[in-house]
mmCIF file as gemmi writes it, N, C-alpha and C atoms, coordinates in Angstrom:
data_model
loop_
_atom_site.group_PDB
_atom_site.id
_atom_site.type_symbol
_atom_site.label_atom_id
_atom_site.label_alt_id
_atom_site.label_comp_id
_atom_site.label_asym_id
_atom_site.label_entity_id
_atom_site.label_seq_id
_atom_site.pdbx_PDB_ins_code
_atom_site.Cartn_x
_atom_site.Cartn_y
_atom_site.Cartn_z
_atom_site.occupancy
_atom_site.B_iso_or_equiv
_atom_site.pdbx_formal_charge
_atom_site.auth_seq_id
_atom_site.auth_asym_id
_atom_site.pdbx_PDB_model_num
ATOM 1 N N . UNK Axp A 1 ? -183.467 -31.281 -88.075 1 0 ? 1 A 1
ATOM 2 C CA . UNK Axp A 1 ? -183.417 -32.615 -87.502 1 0 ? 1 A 1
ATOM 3 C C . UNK Axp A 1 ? -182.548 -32.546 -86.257 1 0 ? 1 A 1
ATOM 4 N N . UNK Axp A 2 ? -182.935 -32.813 -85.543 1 0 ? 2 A 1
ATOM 5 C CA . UNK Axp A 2 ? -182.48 -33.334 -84.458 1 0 ? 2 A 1
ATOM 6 C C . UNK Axp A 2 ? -181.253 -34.859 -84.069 1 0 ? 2 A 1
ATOM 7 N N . UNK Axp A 3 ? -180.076 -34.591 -83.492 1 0 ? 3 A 1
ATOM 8 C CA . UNK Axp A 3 ? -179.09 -35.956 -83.211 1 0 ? 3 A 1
ATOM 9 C C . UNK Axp A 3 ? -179.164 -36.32 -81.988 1 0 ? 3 A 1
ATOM 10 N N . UNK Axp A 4 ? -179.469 -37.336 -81.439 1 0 ? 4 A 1
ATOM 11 C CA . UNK Axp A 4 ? -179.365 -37.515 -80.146 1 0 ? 4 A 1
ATOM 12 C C . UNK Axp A 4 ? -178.348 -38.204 -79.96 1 0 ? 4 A 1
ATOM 13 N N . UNK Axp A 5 ? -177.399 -38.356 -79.287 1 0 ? 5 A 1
ATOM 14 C CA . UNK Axp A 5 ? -175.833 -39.449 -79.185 1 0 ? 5 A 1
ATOM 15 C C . UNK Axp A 5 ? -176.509 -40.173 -78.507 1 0 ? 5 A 1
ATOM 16 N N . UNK Axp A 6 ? -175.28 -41.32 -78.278 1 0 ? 6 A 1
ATOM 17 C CA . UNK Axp A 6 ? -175.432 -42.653 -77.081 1 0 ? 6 A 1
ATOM 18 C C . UNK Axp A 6 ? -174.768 -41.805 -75.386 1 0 ? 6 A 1
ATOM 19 N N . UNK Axp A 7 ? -174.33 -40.729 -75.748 1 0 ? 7 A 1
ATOM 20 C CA . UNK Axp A 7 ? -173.476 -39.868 -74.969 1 0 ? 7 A 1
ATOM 21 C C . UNK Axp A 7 ? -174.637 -38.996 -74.213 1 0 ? 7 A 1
ATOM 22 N N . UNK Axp A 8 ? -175.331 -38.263 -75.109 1 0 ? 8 A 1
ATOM 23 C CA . UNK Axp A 8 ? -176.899 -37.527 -74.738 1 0 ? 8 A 1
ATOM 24 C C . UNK Axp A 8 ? -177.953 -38.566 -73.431 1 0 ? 8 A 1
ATOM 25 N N . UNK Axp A 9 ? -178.187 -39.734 -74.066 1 0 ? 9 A 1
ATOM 26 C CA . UNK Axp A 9 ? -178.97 -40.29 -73.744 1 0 ? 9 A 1
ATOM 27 C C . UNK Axp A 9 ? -177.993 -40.903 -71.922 1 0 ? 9 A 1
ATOM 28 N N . UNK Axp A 10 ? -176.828 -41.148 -72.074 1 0 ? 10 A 1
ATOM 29 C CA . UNK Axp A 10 ? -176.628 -41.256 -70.969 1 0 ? 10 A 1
ATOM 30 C C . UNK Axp A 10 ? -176.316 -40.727 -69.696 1 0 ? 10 A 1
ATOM 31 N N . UNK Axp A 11 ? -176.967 -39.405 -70.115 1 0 ? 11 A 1
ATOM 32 C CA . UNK Axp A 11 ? -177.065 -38.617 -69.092 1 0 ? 11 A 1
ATOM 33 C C . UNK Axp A 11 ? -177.71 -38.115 -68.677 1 0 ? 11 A 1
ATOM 34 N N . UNK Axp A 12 ? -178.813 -38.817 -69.138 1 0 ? 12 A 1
ATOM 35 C CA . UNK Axp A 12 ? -180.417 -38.987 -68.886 1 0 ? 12 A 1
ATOM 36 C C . UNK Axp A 12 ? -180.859 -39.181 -67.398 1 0 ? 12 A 1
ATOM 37 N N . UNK Axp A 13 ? -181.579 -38.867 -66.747 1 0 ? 13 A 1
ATOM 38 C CA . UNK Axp A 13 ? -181.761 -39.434 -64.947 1 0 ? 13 A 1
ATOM 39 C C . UNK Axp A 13 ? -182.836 -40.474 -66.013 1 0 ? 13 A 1
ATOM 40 N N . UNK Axp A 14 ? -183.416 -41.672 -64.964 1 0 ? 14 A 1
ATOM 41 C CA . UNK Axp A 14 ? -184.456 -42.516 -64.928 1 0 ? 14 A 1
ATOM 42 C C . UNK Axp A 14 ? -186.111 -41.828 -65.452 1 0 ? 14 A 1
ATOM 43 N N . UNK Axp A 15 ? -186.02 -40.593 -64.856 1 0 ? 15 A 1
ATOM 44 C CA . UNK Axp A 15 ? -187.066 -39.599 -65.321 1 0 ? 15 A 1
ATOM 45 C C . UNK Axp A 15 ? -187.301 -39.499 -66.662 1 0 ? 15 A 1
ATOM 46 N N . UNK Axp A 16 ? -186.19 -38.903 -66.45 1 0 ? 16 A 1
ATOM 47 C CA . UNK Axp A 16 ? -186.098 -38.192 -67.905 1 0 ? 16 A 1
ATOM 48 C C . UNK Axp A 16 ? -185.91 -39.422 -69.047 1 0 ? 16 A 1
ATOM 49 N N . UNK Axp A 17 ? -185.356 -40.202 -69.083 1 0 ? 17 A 1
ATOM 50 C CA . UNK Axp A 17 ? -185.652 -41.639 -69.85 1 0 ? 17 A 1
ATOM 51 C C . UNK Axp A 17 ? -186.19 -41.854 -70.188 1 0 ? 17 A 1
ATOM 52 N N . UNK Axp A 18 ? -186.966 -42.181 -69.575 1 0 ? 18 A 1
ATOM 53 C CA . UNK Axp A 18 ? -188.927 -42.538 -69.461 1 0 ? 18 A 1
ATOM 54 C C . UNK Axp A 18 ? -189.356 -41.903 -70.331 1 0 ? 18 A 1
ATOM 55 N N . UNK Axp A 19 ? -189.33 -40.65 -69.704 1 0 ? 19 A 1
ATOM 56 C CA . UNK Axp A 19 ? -190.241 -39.328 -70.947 1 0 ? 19 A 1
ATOM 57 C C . UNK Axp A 19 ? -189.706 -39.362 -72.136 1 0 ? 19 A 1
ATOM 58 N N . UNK Axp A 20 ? -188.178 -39.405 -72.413 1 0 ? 20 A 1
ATOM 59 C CA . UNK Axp A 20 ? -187.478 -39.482 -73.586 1 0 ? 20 A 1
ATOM 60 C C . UNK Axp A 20 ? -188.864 -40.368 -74.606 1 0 ? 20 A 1
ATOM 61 N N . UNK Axp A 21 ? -188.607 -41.951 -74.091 1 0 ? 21 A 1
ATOM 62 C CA . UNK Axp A 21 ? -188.868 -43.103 -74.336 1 0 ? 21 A 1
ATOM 63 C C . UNK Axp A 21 ? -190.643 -43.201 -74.877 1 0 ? 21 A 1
ATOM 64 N N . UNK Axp A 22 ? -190.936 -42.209 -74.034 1 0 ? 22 A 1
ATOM 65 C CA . UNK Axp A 22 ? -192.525 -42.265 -73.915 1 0 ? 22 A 1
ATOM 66 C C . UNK Axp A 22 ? -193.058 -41.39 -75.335 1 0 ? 22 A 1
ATOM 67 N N . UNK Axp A 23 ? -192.592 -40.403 -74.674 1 0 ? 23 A 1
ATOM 68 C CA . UNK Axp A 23 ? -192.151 -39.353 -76.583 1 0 ? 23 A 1
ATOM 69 C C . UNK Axp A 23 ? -192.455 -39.886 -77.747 1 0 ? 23 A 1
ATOM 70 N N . UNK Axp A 24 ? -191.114 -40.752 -77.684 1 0 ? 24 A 1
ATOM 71 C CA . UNK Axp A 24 ? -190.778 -41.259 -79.193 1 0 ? 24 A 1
ATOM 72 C C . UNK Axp A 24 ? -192.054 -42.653 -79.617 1 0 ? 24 A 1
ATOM 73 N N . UNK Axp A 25 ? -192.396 -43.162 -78.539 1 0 ? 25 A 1
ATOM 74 C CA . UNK Axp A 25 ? -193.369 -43.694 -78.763 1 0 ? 25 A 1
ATOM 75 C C . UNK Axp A 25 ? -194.875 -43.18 -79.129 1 0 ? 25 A 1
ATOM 76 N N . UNK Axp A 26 ? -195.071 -42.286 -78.356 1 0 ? 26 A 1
ATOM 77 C CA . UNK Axp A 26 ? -196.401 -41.646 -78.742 1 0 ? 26 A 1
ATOM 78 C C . UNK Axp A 26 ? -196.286 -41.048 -80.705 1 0 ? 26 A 1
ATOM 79 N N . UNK Axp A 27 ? -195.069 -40.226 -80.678 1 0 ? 27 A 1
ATOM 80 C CA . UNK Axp A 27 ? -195.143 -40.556 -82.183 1 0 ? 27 A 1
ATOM 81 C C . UNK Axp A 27 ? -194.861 -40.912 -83.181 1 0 ? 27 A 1
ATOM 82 N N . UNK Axp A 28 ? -194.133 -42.218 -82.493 1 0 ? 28 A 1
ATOM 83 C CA . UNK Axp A 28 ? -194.47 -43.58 -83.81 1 0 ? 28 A 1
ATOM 84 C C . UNK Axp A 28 ? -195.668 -43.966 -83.969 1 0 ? 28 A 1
ATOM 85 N N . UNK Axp A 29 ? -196.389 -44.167 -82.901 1 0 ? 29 A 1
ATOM 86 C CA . UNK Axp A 29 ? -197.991 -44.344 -82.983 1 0 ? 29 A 1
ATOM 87 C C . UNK Axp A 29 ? -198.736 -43.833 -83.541 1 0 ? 29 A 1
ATOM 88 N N . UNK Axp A 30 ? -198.798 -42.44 -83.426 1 0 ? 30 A 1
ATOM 89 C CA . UNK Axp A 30 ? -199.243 -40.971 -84.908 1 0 ? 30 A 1
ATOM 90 C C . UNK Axp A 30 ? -198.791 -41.008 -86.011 1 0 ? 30 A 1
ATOM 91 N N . UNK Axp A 31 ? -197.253 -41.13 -85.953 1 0 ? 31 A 1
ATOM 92 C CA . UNK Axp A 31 ? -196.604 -40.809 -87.72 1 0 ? 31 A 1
ATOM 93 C C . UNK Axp A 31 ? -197.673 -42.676 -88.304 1 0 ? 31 A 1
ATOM 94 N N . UNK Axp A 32 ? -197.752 -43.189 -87.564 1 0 ? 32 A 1
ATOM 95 C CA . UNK Axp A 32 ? -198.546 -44.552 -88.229 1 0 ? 32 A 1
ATOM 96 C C . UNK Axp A 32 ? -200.164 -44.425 -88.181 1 0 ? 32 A 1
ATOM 97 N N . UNK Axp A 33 ? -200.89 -43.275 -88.149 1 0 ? 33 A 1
ATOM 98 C CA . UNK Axp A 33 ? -201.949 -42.96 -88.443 1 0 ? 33 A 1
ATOM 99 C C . UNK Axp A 33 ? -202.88 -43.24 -86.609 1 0 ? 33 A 1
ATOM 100 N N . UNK Axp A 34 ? -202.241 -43.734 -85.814 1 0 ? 34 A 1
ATOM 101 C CA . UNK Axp A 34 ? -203.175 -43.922 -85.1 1 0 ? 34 A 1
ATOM 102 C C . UNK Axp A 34 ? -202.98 -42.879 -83.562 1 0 ? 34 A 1
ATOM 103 N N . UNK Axp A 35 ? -203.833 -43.347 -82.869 1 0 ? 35 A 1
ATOM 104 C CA . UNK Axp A 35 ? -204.468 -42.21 -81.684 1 0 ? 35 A 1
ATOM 105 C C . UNK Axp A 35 ? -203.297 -42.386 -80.468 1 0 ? 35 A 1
ATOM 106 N N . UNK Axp A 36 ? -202.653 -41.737 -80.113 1 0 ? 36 A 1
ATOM 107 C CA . UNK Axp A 36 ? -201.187 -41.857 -79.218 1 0 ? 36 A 1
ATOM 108 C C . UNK Axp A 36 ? -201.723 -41.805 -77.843 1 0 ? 36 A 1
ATOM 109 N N . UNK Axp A 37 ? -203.509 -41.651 -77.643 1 0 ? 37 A 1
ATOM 110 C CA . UNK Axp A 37 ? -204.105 -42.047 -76.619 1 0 ? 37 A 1
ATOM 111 C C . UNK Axp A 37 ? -203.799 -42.719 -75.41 1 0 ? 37 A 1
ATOM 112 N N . UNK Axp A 38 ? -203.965 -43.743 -76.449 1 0 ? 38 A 1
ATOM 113 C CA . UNK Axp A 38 ? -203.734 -45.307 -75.431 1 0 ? 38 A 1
ATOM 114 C C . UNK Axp A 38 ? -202.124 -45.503 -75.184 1 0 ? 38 A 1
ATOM 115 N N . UNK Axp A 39 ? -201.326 -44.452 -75.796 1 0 ? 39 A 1
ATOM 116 C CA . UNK Axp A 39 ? -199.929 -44.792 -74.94 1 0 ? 39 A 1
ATOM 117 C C . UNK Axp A 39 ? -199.575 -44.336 -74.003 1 0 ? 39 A 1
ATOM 118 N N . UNK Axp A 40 ? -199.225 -45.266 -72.556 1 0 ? 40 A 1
ATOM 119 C CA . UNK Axp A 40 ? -198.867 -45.332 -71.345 1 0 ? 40 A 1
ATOM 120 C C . UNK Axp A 40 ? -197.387 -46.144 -71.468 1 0 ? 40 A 1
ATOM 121 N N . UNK Axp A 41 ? -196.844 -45.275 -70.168 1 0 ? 41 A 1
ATOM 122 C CA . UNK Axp A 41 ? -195.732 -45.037 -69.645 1 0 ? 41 A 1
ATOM 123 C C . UNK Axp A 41 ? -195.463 -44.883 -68.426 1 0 ? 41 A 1
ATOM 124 N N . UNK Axp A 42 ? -194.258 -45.137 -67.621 1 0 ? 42 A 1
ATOM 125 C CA . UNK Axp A 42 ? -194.155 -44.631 -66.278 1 0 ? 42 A 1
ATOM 126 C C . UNK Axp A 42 ? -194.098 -46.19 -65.28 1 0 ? 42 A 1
ATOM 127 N N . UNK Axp A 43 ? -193.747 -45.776 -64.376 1 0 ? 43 A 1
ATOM 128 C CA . UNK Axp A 43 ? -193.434 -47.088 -63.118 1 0 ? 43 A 1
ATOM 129 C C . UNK Axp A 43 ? -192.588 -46.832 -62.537 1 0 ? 43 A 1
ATOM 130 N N . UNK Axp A 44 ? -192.096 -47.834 -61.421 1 0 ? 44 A 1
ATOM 131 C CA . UNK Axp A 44 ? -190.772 -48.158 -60.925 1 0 ? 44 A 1
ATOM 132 C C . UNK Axp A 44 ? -190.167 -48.867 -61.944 1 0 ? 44 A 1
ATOM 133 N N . UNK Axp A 45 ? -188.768 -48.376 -61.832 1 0 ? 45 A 1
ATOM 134 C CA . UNK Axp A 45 ? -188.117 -49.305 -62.255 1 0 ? 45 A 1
ATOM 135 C C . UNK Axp A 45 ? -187.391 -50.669 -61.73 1 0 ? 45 A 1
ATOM 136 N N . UNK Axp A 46 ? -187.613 -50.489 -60.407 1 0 ? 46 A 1
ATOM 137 C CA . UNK Axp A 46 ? -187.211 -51.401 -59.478 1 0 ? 46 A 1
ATOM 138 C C . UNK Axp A 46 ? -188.336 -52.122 -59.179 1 0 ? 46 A 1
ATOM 139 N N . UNK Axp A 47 ? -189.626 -52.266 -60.308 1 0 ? 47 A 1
ATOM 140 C CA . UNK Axp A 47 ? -190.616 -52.918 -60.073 1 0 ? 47 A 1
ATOM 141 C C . UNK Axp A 47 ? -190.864 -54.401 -60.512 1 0 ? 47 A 1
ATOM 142 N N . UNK Axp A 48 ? -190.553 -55.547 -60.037 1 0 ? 48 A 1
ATOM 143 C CA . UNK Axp A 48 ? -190.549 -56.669 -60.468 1 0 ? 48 A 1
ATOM 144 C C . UNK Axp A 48 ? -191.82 -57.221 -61.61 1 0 ? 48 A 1
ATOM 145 N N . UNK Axp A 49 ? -190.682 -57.741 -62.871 1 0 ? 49 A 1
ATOM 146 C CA . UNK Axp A 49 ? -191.735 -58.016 -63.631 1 0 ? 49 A 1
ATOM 147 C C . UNK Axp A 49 ? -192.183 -58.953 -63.936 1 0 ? 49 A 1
ATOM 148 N N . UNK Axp A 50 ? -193.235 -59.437 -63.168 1 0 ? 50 A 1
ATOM 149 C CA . UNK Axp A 50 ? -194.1 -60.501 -63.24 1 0 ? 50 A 1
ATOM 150 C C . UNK Axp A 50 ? -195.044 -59.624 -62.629 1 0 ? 50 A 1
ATOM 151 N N . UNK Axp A 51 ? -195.001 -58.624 -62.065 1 0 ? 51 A 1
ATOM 152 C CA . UNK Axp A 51 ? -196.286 -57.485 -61.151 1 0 ? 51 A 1
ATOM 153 C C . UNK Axp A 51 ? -197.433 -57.004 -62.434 1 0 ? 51 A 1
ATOM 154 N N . UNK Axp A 52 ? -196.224 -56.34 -63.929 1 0 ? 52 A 1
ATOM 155 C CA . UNK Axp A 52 ? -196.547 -55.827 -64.807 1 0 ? 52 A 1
ATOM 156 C C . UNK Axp A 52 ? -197.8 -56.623 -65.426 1 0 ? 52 A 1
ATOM 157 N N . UNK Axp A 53 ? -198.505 -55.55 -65.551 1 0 ? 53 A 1
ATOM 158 C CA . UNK Axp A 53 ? -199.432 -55.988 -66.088 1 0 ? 53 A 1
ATOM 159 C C . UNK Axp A 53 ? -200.328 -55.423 -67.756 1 0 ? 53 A 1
């Protein structure tokens, strides 16, 4: 098993965040039986959200 701190994670660039973030999502989506396909990720972060779509 793996520990990630609050210490780890903040020394993360914006990049690497993302991907962290994107990761752990794709397999919660699998460990719950379904297709990690349709998970998208990625942007600005300086992208105003009302753009998001």
């Amino acid at each position: 098993m793996l520990e990630v701190t609050s210490q780890d994670i903040s020394t993360l660039n914006d990049t690497d965040l993302r991907l962290l973030i994107g990761y752990l999502c794709e397999t919660e989506v699998s460990n719950n039986g379904l297709s990690a396909y349709g998970v998208t990720y990625g942007g600005d972060k300086i992208e105003k959200w009302e753009r998001i779509r």
